[in-house]
Z-matrix of the N, CA and C atoms (Angstrom, degrees):
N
C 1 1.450
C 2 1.525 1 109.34
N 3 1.605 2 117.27 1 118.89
C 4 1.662 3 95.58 2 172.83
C 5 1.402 4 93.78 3 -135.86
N 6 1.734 5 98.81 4 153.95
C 7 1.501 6 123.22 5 -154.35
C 8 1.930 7 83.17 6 -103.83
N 9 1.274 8 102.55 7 144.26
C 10 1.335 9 117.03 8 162.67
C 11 2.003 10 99.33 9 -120.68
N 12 1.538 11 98.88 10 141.23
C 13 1.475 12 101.45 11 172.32
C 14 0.949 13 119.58 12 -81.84
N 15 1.477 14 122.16 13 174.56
C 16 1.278 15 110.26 14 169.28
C 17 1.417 16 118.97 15 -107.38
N 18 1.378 17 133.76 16 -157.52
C 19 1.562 18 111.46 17 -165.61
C 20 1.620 19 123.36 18 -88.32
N 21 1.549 20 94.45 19 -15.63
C 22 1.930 21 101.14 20 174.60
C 23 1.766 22 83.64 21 -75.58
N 24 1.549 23 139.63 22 -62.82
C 25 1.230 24 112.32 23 -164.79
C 26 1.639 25 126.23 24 -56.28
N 27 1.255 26 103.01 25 -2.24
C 28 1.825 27 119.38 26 -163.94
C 29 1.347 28 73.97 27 -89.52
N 30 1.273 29 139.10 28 -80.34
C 31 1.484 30 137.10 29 -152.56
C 32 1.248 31 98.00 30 -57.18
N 33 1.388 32 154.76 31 -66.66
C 34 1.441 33 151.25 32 177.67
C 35 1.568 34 104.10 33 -39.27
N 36 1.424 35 130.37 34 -12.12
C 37 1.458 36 123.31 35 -169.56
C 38 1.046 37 88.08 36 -75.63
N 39 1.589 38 102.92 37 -51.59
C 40 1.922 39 127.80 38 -137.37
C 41 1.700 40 92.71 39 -68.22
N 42 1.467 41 122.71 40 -63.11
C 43 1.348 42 104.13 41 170.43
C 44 1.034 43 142.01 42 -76.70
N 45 1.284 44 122.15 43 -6.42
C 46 1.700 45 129.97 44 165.06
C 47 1.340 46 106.05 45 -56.34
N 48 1.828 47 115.59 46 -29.10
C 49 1.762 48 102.55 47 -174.43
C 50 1.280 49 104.40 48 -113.16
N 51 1.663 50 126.73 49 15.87
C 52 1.472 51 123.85 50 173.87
C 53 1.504 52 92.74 51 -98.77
N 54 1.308 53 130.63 52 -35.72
C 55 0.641 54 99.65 53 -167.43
C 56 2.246 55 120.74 54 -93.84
N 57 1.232 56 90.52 55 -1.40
C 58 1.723 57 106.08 56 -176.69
C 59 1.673 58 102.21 57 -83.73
N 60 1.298 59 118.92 58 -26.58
C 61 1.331 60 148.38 59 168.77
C 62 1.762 61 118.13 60 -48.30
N 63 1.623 62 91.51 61 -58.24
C 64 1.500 63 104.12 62 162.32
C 65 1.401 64 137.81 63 -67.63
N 66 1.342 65 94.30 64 -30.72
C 67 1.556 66 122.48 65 170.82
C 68 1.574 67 132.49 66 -67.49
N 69 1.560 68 116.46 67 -32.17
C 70 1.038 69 149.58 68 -169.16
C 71 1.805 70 95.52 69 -101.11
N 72 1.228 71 123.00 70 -49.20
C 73 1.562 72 112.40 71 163.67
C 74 1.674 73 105.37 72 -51.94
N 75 1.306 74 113.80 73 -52.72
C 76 1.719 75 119.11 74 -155.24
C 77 1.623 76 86.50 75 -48.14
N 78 1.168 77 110.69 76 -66.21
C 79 1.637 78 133.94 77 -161.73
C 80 1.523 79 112.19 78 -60.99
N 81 1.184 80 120.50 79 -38.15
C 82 1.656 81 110.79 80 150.40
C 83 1.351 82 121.43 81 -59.10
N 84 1.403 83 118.21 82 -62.08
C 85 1.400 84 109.80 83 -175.94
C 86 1.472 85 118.81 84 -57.30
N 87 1.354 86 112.97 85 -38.82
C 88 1.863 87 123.04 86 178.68
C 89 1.161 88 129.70 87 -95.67
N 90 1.723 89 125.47 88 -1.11
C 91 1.402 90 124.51 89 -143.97
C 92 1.535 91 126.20 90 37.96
N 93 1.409 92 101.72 91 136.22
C 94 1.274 93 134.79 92 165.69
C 95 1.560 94 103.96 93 -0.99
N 96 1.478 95 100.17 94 -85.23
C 97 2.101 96 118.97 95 -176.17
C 98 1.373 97 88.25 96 -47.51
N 99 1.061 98 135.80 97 -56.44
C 100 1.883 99 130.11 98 -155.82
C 101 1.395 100 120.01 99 -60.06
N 102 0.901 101 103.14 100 -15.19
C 103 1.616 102 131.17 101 -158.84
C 104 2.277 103 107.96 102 -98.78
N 105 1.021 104 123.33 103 107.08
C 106 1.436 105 104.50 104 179.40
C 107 1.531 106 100.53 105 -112.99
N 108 1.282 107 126.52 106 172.50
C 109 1.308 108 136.06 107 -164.38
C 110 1.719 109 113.33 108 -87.00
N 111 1.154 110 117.58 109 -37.83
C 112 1.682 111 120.13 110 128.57
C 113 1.349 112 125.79 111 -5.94
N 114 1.292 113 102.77 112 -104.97
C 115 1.730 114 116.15 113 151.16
C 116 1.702 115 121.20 114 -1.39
N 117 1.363 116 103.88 115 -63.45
C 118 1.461 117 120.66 116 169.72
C 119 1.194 118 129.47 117 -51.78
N 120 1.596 119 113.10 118 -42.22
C 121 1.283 120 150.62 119 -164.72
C 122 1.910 121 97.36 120 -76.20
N 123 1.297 122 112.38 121 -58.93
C 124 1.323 123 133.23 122 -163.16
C 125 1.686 124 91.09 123 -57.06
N 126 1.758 125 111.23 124 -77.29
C 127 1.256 126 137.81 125 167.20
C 128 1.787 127 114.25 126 -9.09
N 129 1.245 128 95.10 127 -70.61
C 130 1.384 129 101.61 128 177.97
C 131 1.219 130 129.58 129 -99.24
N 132 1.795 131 116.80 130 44.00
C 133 1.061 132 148.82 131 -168.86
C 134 2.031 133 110.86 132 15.62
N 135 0.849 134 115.59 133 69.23
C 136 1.860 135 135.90 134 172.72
C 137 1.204 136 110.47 135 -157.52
N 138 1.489 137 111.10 136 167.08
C 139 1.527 138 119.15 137 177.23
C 140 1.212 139 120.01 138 -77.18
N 141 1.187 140 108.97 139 169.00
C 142 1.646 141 109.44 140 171.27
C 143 1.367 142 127.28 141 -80.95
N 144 1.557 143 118.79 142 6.37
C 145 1.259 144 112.19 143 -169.25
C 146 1.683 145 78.95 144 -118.44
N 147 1.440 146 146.40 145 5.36
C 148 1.329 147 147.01 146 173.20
C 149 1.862 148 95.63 147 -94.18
N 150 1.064 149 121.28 148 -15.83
C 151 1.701 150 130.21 149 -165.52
C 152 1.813 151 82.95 150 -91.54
N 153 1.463 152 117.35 151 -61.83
C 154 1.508 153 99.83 152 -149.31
C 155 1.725 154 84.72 153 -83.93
N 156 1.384 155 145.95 154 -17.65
C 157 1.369 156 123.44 155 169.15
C 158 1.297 157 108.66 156 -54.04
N 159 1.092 158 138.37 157 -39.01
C 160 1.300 159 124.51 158 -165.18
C 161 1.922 160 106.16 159 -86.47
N 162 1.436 161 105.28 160 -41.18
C 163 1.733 162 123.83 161 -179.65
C 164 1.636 163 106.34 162 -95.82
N 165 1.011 164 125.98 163 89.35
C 166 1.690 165 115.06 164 174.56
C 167 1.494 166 113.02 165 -58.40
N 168 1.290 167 113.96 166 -28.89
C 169 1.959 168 117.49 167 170.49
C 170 1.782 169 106.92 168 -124.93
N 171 0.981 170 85.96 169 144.19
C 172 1.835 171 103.44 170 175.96
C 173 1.359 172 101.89 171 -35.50
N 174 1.457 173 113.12 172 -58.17
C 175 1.711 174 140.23 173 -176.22
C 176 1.648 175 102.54 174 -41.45
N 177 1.074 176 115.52 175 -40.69
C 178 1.812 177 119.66 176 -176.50
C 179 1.467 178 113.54 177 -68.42
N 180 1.169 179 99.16 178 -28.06
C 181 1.836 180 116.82 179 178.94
C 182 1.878 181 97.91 180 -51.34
N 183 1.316 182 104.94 181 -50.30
C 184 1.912 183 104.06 182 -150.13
C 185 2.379 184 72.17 183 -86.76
N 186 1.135 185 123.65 184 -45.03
C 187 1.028 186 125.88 185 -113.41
C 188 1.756 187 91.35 186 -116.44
N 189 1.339 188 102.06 187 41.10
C 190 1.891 189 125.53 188 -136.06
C 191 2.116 190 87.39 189 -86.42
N 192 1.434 191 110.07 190 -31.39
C 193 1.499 192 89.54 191 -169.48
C 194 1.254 193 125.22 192 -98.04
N 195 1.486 194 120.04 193 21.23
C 196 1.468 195 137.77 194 -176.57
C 197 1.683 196 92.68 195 -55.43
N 198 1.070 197 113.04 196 -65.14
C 199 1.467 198 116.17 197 -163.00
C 200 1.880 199 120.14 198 -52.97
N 201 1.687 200 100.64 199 -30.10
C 202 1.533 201 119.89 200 162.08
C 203 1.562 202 106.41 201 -65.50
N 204 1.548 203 112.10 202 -57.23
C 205 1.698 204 101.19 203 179.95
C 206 1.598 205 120.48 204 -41.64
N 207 1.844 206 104.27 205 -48.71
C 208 1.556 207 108.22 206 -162.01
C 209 1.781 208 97.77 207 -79.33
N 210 1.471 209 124.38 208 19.56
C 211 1.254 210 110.74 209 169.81
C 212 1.589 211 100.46 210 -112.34
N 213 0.922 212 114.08 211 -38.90
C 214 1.807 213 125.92 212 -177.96
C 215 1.755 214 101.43 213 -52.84
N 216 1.175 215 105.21 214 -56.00
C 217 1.643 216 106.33 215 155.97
C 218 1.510 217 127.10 216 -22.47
N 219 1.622 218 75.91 217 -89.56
C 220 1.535 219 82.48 218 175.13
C 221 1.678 220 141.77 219 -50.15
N 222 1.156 221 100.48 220 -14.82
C 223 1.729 222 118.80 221 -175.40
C 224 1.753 223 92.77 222 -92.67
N 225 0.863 224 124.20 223 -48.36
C 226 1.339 225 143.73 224 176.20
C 227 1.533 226 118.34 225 -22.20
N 228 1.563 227 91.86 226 -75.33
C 229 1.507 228 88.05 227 161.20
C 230 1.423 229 122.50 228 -117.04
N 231 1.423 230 113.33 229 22.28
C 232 1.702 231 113.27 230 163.33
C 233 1.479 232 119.13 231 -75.64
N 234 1.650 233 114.34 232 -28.05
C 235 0.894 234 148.54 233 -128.97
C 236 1.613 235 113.28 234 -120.73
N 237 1.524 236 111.21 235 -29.30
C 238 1.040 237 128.04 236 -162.80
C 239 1.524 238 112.37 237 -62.31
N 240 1.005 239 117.38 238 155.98
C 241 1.994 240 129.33 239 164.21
C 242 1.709 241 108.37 240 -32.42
N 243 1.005 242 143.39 241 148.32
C 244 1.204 243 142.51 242 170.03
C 245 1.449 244 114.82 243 -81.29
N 246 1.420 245 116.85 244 119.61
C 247 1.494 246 109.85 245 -174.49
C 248 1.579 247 93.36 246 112.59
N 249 1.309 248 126.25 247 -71.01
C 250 1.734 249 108.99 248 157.07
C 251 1.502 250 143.52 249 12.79
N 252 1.156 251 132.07 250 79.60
C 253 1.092 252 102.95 251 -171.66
C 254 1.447 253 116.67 252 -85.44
N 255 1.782 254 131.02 253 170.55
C 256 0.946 255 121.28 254 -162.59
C 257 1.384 256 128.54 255 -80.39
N 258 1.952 257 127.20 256 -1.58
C 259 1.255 258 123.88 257 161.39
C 260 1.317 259 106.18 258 -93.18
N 261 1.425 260 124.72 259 -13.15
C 262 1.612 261 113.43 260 164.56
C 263 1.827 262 109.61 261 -58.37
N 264 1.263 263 109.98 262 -44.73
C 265 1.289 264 112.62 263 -175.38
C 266 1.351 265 108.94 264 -62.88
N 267 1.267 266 138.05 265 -28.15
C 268 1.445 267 139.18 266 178.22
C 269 1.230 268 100.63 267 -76.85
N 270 1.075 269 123.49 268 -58.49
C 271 1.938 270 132.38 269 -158.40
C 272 2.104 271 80.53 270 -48.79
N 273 1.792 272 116.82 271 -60.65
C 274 1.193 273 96.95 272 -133.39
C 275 1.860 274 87.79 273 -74.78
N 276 1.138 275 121.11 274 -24.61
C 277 1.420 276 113.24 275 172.00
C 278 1.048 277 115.91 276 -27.22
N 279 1.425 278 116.81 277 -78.82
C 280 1.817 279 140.49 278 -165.29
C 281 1.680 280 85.35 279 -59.66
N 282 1.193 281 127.18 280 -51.07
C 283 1.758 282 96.77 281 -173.78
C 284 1.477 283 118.39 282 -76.68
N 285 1.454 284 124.43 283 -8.58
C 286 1.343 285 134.06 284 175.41
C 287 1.522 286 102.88 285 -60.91
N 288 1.333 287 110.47 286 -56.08
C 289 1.439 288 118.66 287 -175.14
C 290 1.431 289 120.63 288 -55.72
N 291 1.771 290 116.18 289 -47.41
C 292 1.439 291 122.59 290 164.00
C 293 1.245 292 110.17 291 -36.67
N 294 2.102 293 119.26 292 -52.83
C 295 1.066 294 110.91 293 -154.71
C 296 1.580 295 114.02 294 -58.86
N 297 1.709 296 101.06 295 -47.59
C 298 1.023 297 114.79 296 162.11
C 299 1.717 298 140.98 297 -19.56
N 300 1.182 299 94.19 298 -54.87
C 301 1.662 300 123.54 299 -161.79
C 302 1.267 301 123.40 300 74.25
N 303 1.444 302 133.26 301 11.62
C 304 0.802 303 160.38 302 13.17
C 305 1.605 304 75.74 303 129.37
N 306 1.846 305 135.23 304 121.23
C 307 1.425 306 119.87 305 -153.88
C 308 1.805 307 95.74 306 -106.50
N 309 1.289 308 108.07 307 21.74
C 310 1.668 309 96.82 308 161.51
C 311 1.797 310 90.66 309 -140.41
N 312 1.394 311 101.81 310 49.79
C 313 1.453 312 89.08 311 153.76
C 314 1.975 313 95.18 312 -108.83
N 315 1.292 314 113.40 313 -16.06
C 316 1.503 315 97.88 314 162.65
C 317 1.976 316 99.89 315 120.01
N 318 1.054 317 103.49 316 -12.82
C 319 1.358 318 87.30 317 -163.42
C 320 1.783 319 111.97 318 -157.41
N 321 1.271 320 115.60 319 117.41
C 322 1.549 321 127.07 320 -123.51
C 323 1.335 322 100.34 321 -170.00
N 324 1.483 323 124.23 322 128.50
C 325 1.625 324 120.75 323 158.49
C 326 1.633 325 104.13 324 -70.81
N 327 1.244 326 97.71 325 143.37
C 328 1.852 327 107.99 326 -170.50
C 329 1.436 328 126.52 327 85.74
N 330 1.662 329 95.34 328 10.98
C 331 1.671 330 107.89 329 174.40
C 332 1.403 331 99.57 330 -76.05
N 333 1.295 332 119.03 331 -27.28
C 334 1.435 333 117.73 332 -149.82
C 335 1.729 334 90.98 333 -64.36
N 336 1.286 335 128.45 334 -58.33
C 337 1.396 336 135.57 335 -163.97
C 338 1.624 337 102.31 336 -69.33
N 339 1.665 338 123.24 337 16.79
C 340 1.864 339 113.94 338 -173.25
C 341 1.741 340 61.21 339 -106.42
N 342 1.531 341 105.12 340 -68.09
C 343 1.492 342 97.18 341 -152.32
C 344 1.439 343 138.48 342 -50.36
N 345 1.413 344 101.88 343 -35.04
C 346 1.657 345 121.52 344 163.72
C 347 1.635 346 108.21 345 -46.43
N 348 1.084 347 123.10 346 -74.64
C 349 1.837 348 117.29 347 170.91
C 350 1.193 349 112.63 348 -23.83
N 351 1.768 350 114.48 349 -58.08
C 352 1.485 351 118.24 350 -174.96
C 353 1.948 352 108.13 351 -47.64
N 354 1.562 353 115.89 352 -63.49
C 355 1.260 354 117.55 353 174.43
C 356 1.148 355 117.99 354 -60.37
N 357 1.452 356 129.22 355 -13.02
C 358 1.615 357 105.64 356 152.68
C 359 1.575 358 134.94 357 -72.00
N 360 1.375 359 118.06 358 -11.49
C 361 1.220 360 129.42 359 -143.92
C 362 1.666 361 101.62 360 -140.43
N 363 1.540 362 90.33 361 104.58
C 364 1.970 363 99.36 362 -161.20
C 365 1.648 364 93.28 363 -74.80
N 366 1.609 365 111.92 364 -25.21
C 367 1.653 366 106.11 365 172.75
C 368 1.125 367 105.69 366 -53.48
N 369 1.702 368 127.54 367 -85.25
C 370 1.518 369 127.43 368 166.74
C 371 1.638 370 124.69 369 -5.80
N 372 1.173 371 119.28 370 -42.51
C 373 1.670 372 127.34 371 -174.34
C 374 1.771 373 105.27 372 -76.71
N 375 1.456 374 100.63 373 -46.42
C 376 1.236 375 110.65 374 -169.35
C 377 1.759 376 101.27 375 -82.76
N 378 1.329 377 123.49 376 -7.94
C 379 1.402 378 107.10 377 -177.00
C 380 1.715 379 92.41 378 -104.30
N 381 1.350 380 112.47 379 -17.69
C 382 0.964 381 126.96 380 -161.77
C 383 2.028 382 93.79 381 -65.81
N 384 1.086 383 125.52 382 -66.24
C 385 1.821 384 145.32 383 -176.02
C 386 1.895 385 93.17 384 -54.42
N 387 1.251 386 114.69 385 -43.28
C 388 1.371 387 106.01 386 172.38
C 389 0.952 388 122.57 387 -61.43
N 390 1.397 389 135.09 388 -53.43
C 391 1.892 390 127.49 389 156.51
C 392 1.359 391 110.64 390 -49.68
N 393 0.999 392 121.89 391 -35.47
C 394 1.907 393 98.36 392 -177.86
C 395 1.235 394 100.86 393 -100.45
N 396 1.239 395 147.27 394 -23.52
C 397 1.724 396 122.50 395 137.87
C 398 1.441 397 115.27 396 -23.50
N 399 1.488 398 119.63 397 -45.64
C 400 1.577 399 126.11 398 -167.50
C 401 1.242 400 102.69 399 -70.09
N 402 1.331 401 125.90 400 -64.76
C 403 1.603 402 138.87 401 162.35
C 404 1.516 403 101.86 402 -5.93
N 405 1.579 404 101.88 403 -71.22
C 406 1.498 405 125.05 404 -156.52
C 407 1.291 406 104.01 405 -57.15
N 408 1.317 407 118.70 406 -56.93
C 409 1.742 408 121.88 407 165.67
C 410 1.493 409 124.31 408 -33.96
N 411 1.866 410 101.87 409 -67.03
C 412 1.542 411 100.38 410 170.37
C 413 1.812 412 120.41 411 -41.75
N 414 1.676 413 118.13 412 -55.43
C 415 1.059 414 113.81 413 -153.49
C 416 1.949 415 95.02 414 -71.07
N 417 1.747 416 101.02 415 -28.97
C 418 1.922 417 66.76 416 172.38
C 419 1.787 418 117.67 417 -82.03
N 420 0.644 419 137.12 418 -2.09
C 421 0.658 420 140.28 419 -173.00
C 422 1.852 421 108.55 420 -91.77
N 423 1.156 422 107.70 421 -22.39
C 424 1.518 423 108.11 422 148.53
C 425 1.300 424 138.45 423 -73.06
N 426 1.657 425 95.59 424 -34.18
C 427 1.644 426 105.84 425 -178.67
C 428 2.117 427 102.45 426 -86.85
N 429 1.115 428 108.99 427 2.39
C 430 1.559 429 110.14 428 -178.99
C 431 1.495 430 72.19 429 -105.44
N 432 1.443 431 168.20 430 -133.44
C 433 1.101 432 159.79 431 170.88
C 434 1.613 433 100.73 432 62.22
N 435 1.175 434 103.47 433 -87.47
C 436 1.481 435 122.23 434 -159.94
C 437 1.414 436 104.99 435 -68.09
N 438 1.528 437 126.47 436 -63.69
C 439 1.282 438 125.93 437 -174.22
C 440 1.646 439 93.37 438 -77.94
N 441 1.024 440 121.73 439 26.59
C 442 2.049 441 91.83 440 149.82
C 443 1.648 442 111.31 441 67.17
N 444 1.928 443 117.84 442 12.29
C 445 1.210 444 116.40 443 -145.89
C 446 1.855 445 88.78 444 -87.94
N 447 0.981 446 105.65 445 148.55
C 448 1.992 447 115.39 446 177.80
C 449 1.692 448 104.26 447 -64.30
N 450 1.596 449 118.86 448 151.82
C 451 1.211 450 102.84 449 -168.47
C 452 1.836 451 103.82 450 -75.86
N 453 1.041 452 122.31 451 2.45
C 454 1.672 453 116.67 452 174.23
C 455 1.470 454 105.01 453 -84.57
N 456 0.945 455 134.43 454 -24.22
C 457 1.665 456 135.83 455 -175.90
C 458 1.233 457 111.26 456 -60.20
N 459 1.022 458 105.10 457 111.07
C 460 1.855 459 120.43 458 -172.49
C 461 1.739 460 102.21 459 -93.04
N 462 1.241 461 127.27 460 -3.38
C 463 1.548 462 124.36 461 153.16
C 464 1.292 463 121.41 462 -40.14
N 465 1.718 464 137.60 463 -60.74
C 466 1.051 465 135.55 464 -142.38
C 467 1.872 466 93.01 465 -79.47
N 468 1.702 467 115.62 466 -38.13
C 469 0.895 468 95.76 467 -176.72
C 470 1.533 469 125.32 468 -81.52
N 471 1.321 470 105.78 469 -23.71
C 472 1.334 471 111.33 470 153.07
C 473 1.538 472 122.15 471 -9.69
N 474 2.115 473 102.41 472 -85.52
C 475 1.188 474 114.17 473 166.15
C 476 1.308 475 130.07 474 -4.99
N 477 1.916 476 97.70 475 -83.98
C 478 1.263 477 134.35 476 -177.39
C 479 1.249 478 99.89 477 -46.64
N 480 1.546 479 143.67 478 -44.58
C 481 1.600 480 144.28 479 -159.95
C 482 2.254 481 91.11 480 -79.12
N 483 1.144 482 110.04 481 -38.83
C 484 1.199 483 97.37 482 -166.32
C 485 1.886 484 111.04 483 -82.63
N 486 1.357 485 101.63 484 -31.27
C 487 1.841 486 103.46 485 167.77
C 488 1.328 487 120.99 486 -45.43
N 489 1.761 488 105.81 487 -56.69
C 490 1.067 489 114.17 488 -165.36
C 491 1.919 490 108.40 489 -69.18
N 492 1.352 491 116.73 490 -21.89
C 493 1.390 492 110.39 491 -174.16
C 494 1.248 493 103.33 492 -102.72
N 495 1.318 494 141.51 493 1.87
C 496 1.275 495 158.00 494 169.12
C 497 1.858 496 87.51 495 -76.15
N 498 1.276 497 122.21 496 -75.95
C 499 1.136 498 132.62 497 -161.87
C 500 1.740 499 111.21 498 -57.18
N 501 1.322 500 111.68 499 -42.53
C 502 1.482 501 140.08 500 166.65
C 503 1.606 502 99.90 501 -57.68
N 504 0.478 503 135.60 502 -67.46
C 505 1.653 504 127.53 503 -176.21
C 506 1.411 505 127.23 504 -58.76
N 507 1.575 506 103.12 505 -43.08
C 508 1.671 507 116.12 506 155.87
C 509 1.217 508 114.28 507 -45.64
N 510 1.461 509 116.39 508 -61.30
C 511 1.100 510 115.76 509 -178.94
C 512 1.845 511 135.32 510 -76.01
N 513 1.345 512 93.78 511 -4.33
C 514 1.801 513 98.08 512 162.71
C 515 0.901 514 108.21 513 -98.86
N 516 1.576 515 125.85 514 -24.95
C 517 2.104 516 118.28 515 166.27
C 518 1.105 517 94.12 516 -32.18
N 519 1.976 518 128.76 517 -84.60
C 520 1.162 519 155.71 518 -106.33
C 521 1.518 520 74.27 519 -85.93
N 522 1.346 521 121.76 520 -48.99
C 523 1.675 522 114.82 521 -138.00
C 524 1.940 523 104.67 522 -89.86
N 525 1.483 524 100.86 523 -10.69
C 526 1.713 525 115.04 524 174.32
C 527 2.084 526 106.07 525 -74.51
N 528 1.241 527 96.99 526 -54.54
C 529 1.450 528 112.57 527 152.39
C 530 1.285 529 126.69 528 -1.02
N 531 1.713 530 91.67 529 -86.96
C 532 1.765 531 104.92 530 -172.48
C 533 1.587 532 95.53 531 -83.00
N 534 1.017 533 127.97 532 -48.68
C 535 1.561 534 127.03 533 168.32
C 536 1.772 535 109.40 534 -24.70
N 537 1.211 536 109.79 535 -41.12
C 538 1.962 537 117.55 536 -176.66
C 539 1.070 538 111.06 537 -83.35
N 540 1.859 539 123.78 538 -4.81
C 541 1.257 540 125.68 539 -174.87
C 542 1.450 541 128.86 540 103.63
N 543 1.456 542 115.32 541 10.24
C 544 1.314 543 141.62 542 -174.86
C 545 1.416 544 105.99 543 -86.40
N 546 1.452 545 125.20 544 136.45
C 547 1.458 546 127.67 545 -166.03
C 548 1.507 547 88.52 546 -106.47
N 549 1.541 548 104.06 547 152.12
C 550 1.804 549 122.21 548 148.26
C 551 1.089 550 107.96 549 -30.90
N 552 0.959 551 154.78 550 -58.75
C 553 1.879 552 144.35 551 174.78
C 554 1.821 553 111.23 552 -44.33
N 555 1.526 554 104.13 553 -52.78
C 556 1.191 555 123.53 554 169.55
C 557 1.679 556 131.89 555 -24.23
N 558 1.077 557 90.40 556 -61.97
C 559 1.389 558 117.87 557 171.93
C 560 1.677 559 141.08 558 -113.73
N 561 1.104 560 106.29 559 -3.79
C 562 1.331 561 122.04 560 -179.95
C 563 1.431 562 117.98 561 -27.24
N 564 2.158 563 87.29 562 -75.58
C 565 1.223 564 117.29 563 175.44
C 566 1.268 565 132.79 564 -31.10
N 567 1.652 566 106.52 565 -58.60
C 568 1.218 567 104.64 566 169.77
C 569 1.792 568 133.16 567 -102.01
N 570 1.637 569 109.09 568 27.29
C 571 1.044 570 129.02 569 159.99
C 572 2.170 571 112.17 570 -79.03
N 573 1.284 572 80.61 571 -49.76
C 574 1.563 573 79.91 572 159.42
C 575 1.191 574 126.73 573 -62.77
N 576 1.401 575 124.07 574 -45.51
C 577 1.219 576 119.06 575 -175.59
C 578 1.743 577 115.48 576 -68.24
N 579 1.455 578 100.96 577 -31.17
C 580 1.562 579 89.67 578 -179.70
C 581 1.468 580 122.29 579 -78.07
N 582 1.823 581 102.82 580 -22.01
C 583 1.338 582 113.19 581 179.36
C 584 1.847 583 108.63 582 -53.73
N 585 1.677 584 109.22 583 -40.99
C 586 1.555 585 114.54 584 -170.35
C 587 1.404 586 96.02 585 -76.42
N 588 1.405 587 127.14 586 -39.34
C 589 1.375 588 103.59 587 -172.64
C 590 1.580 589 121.43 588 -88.59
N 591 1.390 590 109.12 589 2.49
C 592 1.439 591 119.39 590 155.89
C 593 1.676 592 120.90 591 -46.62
N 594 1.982 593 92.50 592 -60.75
C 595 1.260 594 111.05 593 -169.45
C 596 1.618 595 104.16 594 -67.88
N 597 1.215 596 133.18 595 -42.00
C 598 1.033 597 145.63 596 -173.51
C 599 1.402 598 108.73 597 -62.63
N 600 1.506 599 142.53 598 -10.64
C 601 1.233 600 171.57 599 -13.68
C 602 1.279 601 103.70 600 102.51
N 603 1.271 602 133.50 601 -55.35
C 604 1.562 603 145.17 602 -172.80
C 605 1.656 604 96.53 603 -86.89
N 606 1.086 605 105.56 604 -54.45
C 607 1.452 606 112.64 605 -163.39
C 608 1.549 607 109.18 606 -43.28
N 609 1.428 608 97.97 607 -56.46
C 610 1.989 609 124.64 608 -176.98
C 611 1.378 610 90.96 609 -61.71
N 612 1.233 611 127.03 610 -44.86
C 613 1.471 612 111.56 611 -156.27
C 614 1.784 613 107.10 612 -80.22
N 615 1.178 614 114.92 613 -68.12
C 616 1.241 615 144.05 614 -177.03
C 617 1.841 616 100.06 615 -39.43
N 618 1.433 617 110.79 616 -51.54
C 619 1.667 618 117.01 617 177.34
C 620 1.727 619 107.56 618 -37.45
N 621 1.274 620 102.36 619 -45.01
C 622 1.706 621 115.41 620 -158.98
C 623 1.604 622 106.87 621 -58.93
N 624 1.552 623 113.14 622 -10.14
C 625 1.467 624 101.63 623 168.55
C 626 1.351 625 141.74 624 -64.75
């Protein structure tokens, strides 16, 4: 099923990412702390009380596509082929996006300067574990969804706790990498490969229920 917006939601896109856009320059060139929501406000010519409608924390500004991930998810495996199961439907997502390049498939020349801000800024880190805690919730809460699981069944989140750190680990290999000076060509290859043998990892494990 795919939703097209309509044009007041097109205009709410258009400035939600001009203005996170502007913000994310400020915050590379100045760091994170240097940076106030004001500042932002001025920058990307609107007020500051039009900045936190769209950002409820400063932190959402750098940290703007959480809300795109927890929908890509969700379509993912709501959405999926029939017969599908639901970490096949993730695996082929996350490699759709690589193919793509696609900036939440994770791995990109010029990541190095998103991620560097993040490690300066213990706010950023710490708002940072709260969205993928959030993640972590939705996806069990998908996989209790799908498998029919009772709301006492502590499996789905189970699951969900082992994807996401399966997926989390791939993705700080890859992201230590380009951080050392390693280009997207560099590493691609075997970002994929660990991503499949992650999943392949999930697959064996997760079956045994």
């Amino acid at each position: 099923m795919s939703y097209e917006p309509g044009l007041r939601e097109r205009k709410k896109q258009q400035t939600r990412k001009a203005i996170s856009d502007v913000a994310s320059g400020l915050f590379i060139q100045r760091g994170f702390d240097n940076v106030t929501v004001a500042e932002v406000a001025e920058a990307a010519d609107v007020s500051t009380k039009t900045v936190f409608n769209y950002f409820p924390k400063k932190e959402d500004l750098f940290l703007d596509r959480f809300p795109e991930a927890a929908e890509l998810i969700t379509c993912a495996v709501r959405e999926r082929p029939e017969g599908e199961e639901p970490l096949a439907a993730l695996r082929r997502m996350l490699l759709g996006l690589l193919e793509r390049r696609h900036p939440l498939g994770g791995v990109g020349d010029g990541y190095q300067f998103f991620w560097q801000v993040i490690l300066d800024s213990p706010a950023l880190q710490a708002r940072a574990r709260e969205l993928v805690d959030g993640l972590e919730d939705l996806l069990g809460s998908l996989f209790a969804e799908t498998s029919g699981a009772g709301p006492g069944d502590p499996w789905p989140r189970v699951a969900a706790a082992l994807v996401v750190s399966a997926y989390r680990t791939t993705y700080i290999t890859t992201a230590r990498r380009i951080l050392a000076g390693e280009s997207f060509d560099d590493v691609i290859d075997d970002h994929i490969a660990l991503l499949n043998r992650s999943f392949d990892a999930l697959e064996r494990a997760l079956a045994t229920r």
